[in-house]
N, C-alpha and C positions, 0 to 999 in steps of 0.2 A: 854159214847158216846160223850156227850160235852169235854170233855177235848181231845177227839181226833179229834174231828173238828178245836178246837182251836190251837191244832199243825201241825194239815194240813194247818190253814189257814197263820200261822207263817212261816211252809216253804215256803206257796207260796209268801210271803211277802218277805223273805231272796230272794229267787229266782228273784223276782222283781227289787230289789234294787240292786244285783248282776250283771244288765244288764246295760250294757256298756251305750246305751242311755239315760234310767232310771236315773241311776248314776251321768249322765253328767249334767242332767235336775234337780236333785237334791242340786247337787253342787254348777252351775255357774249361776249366781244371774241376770249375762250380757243374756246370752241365754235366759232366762225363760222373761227377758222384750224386748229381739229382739220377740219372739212369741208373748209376748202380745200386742205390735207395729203393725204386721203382722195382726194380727187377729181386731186391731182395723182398722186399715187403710182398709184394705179389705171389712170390715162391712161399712163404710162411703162410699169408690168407692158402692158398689153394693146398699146402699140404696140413692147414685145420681143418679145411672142407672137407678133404680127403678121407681123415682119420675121425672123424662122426658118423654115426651109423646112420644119420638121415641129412642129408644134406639140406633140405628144405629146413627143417628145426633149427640147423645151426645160421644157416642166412637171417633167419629174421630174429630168433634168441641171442646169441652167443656175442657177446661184447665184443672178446677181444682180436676178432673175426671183424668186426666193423670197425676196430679201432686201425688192422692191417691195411681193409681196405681202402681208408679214410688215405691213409697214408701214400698208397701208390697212387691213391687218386691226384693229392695235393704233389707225390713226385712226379709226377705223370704230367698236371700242367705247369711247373715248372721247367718242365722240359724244354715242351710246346712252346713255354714263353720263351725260354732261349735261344732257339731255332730259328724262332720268329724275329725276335728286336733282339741284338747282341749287342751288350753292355757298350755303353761309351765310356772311354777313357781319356781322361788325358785332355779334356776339352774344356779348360778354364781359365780361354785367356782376357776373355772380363777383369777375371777374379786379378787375374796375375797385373793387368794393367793398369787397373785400379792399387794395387797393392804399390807398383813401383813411383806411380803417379806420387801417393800420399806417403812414400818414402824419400824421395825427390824432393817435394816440395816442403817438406822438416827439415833435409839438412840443408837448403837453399837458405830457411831461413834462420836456420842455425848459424850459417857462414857469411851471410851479407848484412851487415848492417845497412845502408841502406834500403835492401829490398823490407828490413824487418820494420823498419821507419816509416815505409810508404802502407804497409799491413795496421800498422798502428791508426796512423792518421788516416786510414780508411775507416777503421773499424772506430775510435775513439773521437772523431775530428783532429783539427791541425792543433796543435798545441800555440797558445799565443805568446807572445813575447811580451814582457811590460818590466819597466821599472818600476823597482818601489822606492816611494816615498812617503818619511814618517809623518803622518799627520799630528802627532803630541811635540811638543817642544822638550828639549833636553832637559837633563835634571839638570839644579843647580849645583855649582860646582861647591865640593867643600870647603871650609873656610883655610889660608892658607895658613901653613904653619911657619911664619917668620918668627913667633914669640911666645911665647908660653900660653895655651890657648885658656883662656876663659868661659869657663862653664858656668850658667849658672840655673840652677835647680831652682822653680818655681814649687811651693808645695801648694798643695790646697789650702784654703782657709778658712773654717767652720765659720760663721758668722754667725750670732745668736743676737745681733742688733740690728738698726737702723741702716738705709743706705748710706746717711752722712759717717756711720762708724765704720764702715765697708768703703768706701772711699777714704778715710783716712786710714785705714789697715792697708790698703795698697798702694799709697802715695809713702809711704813707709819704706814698705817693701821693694820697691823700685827705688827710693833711695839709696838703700843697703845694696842694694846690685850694682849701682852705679859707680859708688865709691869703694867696691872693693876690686 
């Protein structure tokens, strides 16, 4: 007889805790102190009411009478909302797939060269191939040094005459270069 009491009273415990409410009230940590907020707030409002010689006076006067009530009102439908729509959790696997996708595809193209080649020439065009070639002709090469090289220093030449004395000032002067 005891052991079938104690499965009757097992199922109605299953039963219990099977109830969407119940369950909710069990679970969410935030709800069960929205209630206990509610139940406290309410106890303060109605033991100010209490402790006023006119209750009417202090409903419509007394601040902090409307500040309690304010309070069990806003714990009160937070309750309500809890009961009603219970938190989702845990429900982001957009986020998560989007996260692995653009983790994936960094080290993809951290590790392949080729695939980083084909990202390039998508985004940049193909890179062209070309040779070059100089269009200026080489410098001349310096003079060789088989003998003692010969330098010679042109200077300027103030002229204060004619071109015939400026033509023989330089018919001079390349002389003297010649034969040294």
């Amino acid at each position: 007889m005891a052991a079938k009491r104690i499965s009757k009273a097992g199922d109605a415990a299953r039963q219990i805790r099977e109830h969407p409410f119940i369950g909710r009230l069990l679970d969410d940590a935030e709800l069960r102190d929205n209630i206990r907020s509610a139940y406290e707030s309410s106890r303060k409002a109605y033991s100010r009411l209490g402790d006023s010689k006119s209750p009417t006076k202090a409903l419509l006067d007394d601040k902090k009478l409307h500040k309690e009530i304010q309070r069990t009102a806003d714990a009160l439908r937070d309750v309500g909302d809890g009961l009603r729509k219970p938190k989702r959790r845990g429900r982001h696997r957009l986020g998560k797939l989007l996260v692995v996708t653009f983790v994936g595809s960094v080290a993809a193209l951290a590790l392949s060269e080729g695939l980083r080649s084909k990202v390039l020439d998508m985004l940049f065009g193909a890179e062209e191939e070309f040779d070059y070639t100089s269009t200026t002709s080489p410098a001349t090469p310096p003079p060789s040094s088989d003998g003692p090289a010969a330098t010679t220093v042109e200077a300027p030449v103030k002229s204060s005459g004619t071109t015939e004395e400026n033509d023989a000032i330089e018919a001079d002067s390349e002389a003297t270069a010649t034969s040294s």
